[in-house]
PyMOL Python script that loads the backbone (N, CA, C, O; Angstrom):
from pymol import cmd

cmd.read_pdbstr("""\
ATOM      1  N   UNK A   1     101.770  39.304  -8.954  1.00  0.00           N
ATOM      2  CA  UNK A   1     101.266  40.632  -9.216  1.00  0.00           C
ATOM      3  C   UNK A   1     102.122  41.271 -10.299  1.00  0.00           C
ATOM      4  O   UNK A   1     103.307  40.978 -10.464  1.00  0.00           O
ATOM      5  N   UNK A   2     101.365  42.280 -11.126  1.00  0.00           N
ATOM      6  CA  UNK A   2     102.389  42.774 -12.387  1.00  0.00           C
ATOM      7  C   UNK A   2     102.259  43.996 -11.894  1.00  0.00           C
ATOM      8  O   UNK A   2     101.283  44.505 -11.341  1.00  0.00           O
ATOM      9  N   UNK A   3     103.287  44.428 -12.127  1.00  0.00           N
ATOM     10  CA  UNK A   3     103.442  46.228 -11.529  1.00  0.00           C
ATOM     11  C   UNK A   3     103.816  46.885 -13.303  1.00  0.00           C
ATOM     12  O   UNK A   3     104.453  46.288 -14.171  1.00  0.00           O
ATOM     13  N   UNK A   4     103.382  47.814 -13.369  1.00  0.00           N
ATOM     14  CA  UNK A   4     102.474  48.721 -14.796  1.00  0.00           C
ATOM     15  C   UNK A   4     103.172  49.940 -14.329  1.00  0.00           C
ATOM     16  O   UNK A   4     103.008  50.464 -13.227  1.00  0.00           O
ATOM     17  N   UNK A   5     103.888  50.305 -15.177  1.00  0.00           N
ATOM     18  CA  UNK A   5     104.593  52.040 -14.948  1.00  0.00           C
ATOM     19  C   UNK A   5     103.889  53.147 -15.284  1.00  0.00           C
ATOM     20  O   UNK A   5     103.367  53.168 -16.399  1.00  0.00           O
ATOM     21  N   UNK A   6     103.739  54.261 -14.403  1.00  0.00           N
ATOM     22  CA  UNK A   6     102.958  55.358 -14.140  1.00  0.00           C
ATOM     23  C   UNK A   6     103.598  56.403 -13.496  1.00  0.00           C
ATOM     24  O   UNK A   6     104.363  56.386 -12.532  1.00  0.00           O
ATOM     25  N   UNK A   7     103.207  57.242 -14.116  1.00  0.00           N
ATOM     26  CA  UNK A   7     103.625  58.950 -13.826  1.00  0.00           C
ATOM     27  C   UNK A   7     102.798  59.703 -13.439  1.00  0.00           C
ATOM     28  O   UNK A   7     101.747  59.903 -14.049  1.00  0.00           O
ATOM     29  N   UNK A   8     103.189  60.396 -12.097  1.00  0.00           N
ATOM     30  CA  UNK A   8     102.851  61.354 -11.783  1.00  0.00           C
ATOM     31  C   UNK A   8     103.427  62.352 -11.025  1.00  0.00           C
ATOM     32  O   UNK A   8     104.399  61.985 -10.365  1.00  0.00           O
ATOM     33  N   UNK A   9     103.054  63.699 -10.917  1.00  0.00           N
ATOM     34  CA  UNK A   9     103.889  64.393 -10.474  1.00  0.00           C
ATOM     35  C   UNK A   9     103.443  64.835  -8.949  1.00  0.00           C
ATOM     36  O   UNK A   9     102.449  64.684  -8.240  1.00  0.00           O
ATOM     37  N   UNK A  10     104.785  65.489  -8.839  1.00  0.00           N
ATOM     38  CA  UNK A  10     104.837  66.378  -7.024  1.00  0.00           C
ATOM     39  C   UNK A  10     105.278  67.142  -7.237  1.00  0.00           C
ATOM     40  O   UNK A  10     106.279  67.306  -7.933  1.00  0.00           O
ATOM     41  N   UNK A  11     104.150  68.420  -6.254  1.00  0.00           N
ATOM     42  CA  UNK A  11     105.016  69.981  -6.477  1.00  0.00           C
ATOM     43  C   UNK A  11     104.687  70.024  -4.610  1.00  0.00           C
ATOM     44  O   UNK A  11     103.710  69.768  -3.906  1.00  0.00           O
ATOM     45  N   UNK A  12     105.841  70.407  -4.410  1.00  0.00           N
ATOM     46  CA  UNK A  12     105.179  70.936  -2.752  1.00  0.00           C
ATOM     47  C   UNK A  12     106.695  71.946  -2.436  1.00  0.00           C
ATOM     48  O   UNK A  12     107.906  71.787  -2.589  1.00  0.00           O
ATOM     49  N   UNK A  13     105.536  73.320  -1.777  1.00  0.00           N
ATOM     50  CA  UNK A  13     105.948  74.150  -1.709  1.00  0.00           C
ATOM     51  C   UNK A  13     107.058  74.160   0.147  1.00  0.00           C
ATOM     52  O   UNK A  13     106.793  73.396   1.076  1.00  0.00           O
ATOM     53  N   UNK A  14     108.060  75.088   0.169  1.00  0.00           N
ATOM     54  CA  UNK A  14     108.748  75.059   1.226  1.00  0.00           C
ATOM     55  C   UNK A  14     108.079  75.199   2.632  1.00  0.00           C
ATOM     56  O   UNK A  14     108.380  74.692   3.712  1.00  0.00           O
ATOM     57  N   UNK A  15     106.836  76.255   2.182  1.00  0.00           N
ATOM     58  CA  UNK A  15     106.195  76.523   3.552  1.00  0.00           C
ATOM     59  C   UNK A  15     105.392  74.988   3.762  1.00  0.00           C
ATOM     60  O   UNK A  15     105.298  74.814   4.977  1.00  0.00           O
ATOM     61  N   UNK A  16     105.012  74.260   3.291  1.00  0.00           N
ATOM     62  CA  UNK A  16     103.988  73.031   3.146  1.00  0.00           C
ATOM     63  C   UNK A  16     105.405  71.952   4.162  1.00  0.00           C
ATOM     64  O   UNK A  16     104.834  70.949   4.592  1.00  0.00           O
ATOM     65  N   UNK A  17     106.738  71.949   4.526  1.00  0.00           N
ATOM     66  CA  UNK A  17     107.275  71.467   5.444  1.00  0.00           C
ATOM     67  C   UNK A  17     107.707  72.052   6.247  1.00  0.00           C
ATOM     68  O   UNK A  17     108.660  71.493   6.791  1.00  0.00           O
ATOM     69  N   UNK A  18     107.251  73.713   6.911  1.00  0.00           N
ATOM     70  CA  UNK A  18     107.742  74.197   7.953  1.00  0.00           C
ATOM     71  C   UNK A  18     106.964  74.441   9.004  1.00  0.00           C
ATOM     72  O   UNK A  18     106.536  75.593   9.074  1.00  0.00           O
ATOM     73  N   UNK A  19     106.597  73.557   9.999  1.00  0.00           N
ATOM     74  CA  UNK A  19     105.420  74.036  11.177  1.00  0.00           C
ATOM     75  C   UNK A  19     106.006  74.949  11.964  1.00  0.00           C
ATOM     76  O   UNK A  19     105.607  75.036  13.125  1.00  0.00           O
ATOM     77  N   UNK A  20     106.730  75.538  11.645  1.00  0.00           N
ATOM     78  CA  UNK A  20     107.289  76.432  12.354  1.00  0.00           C
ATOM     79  C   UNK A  20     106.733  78.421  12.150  1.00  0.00           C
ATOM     80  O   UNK A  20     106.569  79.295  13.002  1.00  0.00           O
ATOM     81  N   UNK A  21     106.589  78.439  10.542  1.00  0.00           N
ATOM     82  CA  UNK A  21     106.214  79.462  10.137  1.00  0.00           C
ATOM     83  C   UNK A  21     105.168  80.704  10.697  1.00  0.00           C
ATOM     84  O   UNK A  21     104.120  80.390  11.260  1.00  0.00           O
ATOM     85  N   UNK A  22     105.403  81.597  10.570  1.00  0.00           N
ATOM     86  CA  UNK A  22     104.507  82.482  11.143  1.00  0.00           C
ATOM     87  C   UNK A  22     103.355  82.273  10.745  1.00  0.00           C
ATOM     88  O   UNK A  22     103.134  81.986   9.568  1.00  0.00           O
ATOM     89  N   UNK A  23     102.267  82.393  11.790  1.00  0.00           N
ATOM     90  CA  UNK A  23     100.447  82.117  11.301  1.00  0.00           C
ATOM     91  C   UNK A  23     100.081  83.335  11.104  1.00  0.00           C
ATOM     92  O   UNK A  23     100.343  84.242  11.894  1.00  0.00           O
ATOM     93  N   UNK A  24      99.585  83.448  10.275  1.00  0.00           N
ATOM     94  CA  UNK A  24      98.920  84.423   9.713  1.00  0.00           C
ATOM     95  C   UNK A  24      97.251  84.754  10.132  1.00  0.00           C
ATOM     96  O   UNK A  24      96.630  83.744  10.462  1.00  0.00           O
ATOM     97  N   UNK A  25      96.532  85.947  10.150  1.00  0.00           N
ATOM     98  CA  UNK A  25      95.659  86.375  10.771  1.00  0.00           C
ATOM     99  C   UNK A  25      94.586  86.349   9.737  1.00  0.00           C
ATOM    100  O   UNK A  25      94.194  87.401   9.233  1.00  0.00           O
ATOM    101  N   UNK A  26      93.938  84.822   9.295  1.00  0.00           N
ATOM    102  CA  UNK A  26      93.235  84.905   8.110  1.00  0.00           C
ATOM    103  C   UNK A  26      91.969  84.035   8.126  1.00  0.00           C
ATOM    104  O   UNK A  26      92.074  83.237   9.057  1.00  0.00           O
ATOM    105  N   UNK A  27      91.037  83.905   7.589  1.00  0.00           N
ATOM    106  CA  UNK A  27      89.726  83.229   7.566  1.00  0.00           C
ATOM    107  C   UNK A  27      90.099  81.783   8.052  1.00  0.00           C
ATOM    108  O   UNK A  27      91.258  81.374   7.992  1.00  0.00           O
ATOM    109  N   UNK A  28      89.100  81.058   8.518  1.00  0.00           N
ATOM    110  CA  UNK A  28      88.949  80.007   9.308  1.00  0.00           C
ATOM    111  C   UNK A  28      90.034  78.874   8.185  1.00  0.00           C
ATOM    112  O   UNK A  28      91.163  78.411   8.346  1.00  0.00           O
ATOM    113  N   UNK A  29      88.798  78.737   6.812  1.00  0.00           N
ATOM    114  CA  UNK A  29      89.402  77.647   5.860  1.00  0.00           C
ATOM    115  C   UNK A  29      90.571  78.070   5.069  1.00  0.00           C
ATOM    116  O   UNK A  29      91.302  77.220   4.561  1.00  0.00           O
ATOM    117  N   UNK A  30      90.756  79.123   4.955  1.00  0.00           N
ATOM    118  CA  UNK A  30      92.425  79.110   5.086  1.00  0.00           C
ATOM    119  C   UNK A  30      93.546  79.243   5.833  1.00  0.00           C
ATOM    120  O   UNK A  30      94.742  79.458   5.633  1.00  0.00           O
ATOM    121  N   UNK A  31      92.890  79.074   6.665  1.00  0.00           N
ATOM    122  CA  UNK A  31      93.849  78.909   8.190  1.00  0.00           C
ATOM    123  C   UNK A  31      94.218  77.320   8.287  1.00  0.00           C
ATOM    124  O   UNK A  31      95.370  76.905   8.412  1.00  0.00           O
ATOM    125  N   UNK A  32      92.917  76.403   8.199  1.00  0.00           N
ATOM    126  CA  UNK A  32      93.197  74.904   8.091  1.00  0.00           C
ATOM    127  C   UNK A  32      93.829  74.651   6.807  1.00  0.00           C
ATOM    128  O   UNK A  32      93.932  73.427   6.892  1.00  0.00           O
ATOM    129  N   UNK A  33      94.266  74.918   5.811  1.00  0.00           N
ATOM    130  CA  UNK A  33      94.046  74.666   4.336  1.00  0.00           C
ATOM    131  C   UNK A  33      95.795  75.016   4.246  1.00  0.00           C
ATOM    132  O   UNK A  33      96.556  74.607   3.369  1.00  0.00           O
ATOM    133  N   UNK A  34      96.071  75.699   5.169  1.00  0.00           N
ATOM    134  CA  UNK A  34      97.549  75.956   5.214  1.00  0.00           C
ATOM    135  C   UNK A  34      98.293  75.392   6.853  1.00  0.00           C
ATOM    136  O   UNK A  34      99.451  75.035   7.067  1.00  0.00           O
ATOM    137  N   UNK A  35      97.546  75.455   7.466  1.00  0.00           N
ATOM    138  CA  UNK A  35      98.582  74.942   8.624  1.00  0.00           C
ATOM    139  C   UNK A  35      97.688  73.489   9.026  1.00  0.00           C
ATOM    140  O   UNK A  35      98.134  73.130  10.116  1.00  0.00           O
ATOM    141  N   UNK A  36      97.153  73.010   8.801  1.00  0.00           N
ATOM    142  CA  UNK A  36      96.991  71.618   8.816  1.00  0.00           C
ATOM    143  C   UNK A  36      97.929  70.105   8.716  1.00  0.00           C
ATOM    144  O   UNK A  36      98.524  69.827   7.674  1.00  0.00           O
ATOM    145  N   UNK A  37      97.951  69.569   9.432  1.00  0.00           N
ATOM    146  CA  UNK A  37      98.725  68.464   9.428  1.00  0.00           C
ATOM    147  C   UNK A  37     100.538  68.883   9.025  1.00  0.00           C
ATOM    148  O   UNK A  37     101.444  68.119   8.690  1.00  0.00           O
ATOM    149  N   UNK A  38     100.551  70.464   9.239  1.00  0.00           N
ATOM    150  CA  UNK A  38     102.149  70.996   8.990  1.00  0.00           C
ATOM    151  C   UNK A  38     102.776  69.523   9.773  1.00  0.00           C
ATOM    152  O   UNK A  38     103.603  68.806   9.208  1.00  0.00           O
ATOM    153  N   UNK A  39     102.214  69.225  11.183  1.00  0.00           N
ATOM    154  CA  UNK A  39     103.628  68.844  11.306  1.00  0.00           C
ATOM    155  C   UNK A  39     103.987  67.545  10.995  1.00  0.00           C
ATOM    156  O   UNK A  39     105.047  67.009  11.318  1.00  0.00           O
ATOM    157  N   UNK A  40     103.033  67.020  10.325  1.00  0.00           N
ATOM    158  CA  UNK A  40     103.136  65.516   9.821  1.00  0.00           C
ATOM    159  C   UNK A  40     103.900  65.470   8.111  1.00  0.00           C
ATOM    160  O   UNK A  40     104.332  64.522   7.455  1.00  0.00           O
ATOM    161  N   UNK A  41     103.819  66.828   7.838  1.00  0.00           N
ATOM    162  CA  UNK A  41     103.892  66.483   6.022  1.00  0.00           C
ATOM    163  C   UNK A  41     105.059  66.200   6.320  1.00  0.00           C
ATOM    164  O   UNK A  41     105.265  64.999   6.496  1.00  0.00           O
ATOM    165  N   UNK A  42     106.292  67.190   6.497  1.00  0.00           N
ATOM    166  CA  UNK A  42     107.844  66.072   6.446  1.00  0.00           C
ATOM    167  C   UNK A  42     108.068  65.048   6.313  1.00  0.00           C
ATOM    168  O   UNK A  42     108.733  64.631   5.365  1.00  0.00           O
ATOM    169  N   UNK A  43     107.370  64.017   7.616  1.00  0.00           N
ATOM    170  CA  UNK A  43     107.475  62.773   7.413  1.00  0.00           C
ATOM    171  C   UNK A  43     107.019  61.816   6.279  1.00  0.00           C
ATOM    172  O   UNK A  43     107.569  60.824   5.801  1.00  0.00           O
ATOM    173  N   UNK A  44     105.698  62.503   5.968  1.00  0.00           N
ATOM    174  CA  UNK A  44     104.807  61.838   4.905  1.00  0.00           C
ATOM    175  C   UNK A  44     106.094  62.165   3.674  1.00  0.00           C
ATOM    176  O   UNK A  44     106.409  61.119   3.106  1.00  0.00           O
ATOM    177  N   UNK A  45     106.595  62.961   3.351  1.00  0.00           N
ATOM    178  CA  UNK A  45     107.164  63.330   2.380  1.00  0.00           C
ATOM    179  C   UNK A  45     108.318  61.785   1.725  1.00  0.00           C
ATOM    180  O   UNK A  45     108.415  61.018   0.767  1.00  0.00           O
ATOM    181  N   UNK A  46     109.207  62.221   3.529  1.00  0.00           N
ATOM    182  CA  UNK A  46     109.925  60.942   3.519  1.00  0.00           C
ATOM    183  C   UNK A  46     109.643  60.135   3.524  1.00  0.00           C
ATOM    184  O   UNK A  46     110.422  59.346   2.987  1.00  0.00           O
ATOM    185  N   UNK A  47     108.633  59.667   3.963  1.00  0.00           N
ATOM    186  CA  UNK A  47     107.672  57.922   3.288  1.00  0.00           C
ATOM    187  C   UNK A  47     107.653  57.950   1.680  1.00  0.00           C
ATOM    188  O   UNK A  47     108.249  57.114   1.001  1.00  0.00           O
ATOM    189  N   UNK A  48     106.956  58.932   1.194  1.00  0.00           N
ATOM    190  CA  UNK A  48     107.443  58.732  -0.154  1.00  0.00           C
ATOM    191  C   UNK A  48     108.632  58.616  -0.674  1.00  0.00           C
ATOM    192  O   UNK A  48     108.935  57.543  -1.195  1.00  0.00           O
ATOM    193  N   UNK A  49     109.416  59.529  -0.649  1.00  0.00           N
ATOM    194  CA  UNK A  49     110.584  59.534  -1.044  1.00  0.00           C
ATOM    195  C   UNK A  49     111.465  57.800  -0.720  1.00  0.00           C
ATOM    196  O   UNK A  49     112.290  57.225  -1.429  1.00  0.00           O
ATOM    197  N   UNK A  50     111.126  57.561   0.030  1.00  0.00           N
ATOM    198  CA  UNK A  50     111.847  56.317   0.524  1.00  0.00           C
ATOM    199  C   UNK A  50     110.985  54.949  -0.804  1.00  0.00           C
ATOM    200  O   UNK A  50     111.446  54.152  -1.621  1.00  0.00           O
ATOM    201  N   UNK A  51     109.943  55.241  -0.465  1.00  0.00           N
ATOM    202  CA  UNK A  51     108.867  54.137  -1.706  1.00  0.00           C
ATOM    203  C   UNK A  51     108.803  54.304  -3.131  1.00  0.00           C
ATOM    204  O   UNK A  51     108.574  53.329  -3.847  1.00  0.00           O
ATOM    205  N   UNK A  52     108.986  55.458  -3.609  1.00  0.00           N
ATOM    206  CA  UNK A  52     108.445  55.789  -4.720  1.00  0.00           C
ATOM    207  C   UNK A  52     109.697  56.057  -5.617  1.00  0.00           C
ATOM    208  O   UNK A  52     110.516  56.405  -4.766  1.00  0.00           O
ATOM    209  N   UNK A  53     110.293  56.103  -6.732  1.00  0.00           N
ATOM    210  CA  UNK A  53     111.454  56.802  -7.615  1.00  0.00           C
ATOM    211  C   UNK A  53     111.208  58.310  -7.986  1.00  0.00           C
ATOM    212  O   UNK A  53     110.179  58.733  -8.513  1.00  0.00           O
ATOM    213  N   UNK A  54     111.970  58.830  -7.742  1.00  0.00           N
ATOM    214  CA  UNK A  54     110.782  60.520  -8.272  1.00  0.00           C
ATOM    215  C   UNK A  54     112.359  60.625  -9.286  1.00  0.00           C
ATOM    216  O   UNK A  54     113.424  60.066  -9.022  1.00  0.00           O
ATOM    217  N   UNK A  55     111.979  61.722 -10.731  1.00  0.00           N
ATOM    218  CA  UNK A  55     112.912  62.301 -11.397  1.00  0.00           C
ATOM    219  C   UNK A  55     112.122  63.846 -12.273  1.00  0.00           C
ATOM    220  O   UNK A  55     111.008  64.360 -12.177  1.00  0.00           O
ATOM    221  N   UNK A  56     113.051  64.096 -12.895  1.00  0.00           N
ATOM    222  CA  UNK A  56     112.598  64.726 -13.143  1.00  0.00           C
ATOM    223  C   UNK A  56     111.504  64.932 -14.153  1.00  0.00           C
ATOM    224  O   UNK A  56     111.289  63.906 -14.800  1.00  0.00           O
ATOM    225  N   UNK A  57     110.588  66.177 -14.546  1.00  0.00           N
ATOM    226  CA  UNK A  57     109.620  66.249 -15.717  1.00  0.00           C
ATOM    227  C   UNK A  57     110.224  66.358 -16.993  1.00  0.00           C
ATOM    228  O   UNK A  57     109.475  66.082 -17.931  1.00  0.00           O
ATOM    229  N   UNK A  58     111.183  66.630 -17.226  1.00  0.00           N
ATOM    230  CA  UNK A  58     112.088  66.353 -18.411  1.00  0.00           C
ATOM    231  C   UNK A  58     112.281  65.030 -19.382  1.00  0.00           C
ATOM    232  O   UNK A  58     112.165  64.701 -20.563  1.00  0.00           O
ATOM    233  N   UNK A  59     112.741  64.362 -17.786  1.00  0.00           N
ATOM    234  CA  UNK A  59     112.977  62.686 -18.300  1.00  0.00           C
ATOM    235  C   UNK A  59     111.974  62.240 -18.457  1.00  0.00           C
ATOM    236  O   UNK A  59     111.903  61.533 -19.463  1.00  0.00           O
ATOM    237  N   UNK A  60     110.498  62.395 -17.490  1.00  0.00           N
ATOM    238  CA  UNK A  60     109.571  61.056 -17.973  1.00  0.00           C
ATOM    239  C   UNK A  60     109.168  62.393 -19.279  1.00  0.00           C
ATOM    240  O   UNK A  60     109.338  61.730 -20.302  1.00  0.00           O
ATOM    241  N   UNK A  61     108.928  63.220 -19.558  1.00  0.00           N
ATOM    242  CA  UNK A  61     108.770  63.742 -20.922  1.00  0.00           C
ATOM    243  C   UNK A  61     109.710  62.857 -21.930  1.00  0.00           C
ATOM    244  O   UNK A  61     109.145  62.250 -22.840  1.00  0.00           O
ATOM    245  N   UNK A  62     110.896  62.784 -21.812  1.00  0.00           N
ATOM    246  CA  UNK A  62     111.472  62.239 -22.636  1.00  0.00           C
ATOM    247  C   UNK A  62     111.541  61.220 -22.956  1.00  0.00           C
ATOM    248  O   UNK A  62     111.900  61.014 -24.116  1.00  0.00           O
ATOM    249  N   UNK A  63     111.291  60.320 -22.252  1.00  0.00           N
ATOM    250  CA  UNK A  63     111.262  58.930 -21.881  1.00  0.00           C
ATOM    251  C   UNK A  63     109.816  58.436 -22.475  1.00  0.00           C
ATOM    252  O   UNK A  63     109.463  57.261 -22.380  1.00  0.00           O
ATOM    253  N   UNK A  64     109.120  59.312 -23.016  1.00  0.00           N
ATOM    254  CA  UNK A  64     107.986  58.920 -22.951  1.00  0.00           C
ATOM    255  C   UNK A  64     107.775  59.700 -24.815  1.00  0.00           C
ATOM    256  O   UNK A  64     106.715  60.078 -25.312  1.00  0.00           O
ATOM    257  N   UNK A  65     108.924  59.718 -25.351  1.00  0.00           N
ATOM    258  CA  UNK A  65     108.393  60.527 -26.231  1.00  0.00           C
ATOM    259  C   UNK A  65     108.129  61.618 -26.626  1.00  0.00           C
ATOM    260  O   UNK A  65     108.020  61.975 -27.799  1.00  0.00           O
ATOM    261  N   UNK A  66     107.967  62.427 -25.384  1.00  0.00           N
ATOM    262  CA  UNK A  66     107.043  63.470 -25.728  1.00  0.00           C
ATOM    263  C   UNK A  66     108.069  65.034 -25.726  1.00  0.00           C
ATOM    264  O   UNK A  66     107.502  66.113 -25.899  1.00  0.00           O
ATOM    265  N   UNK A  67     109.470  64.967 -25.529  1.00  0.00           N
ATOM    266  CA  UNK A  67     110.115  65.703 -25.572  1.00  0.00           C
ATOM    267  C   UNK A  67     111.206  65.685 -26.202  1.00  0.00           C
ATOM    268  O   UNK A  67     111.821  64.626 -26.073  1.00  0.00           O
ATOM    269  N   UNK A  68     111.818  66.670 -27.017  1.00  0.00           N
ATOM    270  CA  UNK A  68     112.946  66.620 -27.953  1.00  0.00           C
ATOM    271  C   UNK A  68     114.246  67.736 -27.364  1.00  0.00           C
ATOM    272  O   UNK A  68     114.095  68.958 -27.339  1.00  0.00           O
ATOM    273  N   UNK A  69     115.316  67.132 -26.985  1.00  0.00           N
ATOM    274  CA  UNK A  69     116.089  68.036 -26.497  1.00  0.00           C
ATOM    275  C   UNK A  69     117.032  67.774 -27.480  1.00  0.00           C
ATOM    276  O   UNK A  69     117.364  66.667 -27.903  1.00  0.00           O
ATOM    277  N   UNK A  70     117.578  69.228 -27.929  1.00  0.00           N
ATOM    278  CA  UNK A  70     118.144  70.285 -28.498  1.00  0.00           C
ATOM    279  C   UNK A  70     117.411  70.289 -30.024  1.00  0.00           C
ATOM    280  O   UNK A  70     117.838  69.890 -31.107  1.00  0.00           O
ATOM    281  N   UNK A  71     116.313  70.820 -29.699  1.00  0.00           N
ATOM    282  CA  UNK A  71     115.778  71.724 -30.670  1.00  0.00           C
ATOM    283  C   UNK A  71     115.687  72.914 -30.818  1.00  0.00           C
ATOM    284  O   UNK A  71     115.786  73.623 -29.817  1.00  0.00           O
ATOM    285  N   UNK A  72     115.547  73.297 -31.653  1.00  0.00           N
ATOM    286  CA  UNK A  72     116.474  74.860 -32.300  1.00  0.00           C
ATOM    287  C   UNK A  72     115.281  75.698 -31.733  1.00  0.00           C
ATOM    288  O   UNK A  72     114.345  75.565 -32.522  1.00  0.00           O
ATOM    289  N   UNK A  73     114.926  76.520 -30.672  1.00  0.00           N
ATOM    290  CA  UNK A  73     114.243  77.056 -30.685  1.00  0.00           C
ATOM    291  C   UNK A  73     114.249  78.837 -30.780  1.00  0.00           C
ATOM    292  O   UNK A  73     113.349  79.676 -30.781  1.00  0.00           O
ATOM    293  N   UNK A  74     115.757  78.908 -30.858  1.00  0.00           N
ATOM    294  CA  UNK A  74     115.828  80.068 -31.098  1.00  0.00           C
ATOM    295  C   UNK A  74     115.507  80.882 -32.385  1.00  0.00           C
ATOM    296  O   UNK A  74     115.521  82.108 -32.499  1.00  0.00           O
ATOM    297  N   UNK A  75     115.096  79.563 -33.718  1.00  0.00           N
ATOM    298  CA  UNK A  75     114.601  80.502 -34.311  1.00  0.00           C
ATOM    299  C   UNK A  75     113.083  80.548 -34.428  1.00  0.00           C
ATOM    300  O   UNK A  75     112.552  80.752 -35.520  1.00  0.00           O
ATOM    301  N   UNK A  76     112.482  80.387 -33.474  1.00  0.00           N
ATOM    302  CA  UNK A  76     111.039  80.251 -32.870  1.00  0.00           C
ATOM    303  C   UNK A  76     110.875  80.990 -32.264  1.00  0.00           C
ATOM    304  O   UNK A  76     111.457  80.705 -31.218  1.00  0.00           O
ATOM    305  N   UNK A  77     110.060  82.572 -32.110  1.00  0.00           N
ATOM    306  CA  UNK A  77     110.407  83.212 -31.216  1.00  0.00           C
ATOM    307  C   UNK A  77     108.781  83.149 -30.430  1.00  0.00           C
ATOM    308  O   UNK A  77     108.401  83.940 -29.567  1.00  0.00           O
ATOM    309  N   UNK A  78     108.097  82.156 -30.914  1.00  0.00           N
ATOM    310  CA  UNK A  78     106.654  81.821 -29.977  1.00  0.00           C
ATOM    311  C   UNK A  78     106.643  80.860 -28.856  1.00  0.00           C
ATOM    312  O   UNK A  78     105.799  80.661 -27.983  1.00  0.00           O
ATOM    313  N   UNK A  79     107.915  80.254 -29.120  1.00  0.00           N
ATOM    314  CA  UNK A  79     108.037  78.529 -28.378  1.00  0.00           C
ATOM    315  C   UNK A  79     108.294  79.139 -26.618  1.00  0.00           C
ATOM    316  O   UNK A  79     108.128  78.589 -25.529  1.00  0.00           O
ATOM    317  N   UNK A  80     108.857  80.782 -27.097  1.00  0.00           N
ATOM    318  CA  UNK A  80     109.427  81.277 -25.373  1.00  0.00           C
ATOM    319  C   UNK A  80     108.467  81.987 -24.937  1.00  0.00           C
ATOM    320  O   UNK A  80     108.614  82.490 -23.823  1.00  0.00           O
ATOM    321  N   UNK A  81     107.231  82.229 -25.676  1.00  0.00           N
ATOM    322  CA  UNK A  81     105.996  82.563 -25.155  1.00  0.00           C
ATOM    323  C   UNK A  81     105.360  81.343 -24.272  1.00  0.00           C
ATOM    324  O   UNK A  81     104.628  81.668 -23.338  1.00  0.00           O
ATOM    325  N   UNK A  82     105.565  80.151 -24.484  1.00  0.00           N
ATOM    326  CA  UNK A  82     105.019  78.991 -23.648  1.00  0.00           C
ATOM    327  C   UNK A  82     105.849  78.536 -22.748  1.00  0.00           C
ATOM    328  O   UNK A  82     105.524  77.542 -22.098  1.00  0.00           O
ATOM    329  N   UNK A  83     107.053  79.155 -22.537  1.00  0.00           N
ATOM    330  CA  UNK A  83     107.592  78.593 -20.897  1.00  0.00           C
ATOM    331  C   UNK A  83     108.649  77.707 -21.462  1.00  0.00           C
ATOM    332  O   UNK A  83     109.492  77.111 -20.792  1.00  0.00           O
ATOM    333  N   UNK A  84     108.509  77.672 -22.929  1.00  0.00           N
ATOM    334  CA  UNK A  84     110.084  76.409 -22.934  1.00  0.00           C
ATOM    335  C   UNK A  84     111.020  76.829 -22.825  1.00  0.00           C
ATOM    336  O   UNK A  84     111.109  77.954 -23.316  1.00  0.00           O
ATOM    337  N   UNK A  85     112.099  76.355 -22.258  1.00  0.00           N
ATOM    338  CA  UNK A  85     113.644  76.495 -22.014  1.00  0.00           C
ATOM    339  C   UNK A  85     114.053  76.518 -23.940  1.00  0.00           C
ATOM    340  O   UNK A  85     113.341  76.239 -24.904  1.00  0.00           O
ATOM    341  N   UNK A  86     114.886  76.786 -23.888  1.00  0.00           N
ATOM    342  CA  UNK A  86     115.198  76.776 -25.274  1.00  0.00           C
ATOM    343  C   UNK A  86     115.962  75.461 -25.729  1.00  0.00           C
ATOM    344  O   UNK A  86     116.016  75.312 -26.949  1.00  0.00           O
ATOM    345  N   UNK A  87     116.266  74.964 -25.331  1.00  0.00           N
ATOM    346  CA  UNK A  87     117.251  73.703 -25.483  1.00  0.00           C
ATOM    347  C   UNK A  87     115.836  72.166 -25.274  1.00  0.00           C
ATOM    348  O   UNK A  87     115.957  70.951 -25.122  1.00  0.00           O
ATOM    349  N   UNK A  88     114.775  72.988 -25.368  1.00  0.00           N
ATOM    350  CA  UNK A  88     113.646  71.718 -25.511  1.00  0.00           C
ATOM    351  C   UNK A  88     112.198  72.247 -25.751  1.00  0.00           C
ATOM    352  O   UNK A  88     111.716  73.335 -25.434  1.00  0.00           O
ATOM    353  N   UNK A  89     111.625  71.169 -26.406  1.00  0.00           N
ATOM    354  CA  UNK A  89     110.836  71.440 -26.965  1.00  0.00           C
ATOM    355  C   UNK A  89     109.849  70.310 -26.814  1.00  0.00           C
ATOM    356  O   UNK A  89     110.274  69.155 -26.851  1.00  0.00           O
ATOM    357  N   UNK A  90     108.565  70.552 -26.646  1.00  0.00           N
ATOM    358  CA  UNK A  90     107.607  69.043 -27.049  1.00  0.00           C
ATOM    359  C   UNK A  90     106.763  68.965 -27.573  1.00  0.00           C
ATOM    360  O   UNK A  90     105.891  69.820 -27.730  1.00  0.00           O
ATOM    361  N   UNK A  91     106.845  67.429 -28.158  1.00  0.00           N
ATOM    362  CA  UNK A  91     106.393  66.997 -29.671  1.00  0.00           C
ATOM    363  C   UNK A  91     104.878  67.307 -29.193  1.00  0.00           C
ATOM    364  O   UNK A  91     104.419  67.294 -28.051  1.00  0.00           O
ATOM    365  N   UNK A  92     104.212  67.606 -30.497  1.00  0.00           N
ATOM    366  CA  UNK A  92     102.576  67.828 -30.605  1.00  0.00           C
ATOM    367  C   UNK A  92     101.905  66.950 -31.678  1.00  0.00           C
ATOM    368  O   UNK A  92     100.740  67.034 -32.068  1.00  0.00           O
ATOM    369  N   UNK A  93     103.204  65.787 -32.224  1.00  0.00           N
ATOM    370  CA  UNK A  93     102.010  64.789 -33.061  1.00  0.00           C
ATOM    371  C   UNK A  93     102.352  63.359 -32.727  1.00  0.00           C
ATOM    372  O   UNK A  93     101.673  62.439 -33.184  1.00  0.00           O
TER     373      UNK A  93
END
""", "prot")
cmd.dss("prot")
cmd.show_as("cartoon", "prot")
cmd.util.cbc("prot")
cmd.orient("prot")
């Protein structure tokens, strides 16, 4: 078997591993949509974490080309209209 490198990302929020949290007094499908399978995600988490390499969006940006760190962006004063840190920047050709 050939294993092929691929990126993707994970965002998961603090409440998304606490079954503990206060329930809130709210419509049916967002009642399931937030406390659903609470008390399994932890674990699921750590299954990944144990299988998978995670780093950061920086590196596979960089790693991939697509990001230039320490570019001058301070004399850019549009680049901090889009969320970049100033110490990076990414390529658009």
């Amino acid at each position: 078997m050939e294993w092929v490198a691929t990126f993707s990302g994970l965002r998961i929020h603090p409440w998304e591993v606490d079954p503990g949290q206060p329930r809130l007094d709210v419509k049916w499908f967002s009642r399931f949509r937030h406390y659903n399978n609470l008390d399994v995600c932890e674990q699921r988490l750590a299954q990944l974490l144990k299988r998978f390499r995670f780093t950061t969006m920086s590196h596979v940006l960089q790693s991939q080309g697509l990001l230039d760190i320490g570019y001058d962006t301070a004399s850019s004063s549009s680049n901090s209209d889009r969320g970049l840190e100033t110490s990076q920047m990414l390529k658009t050709s």
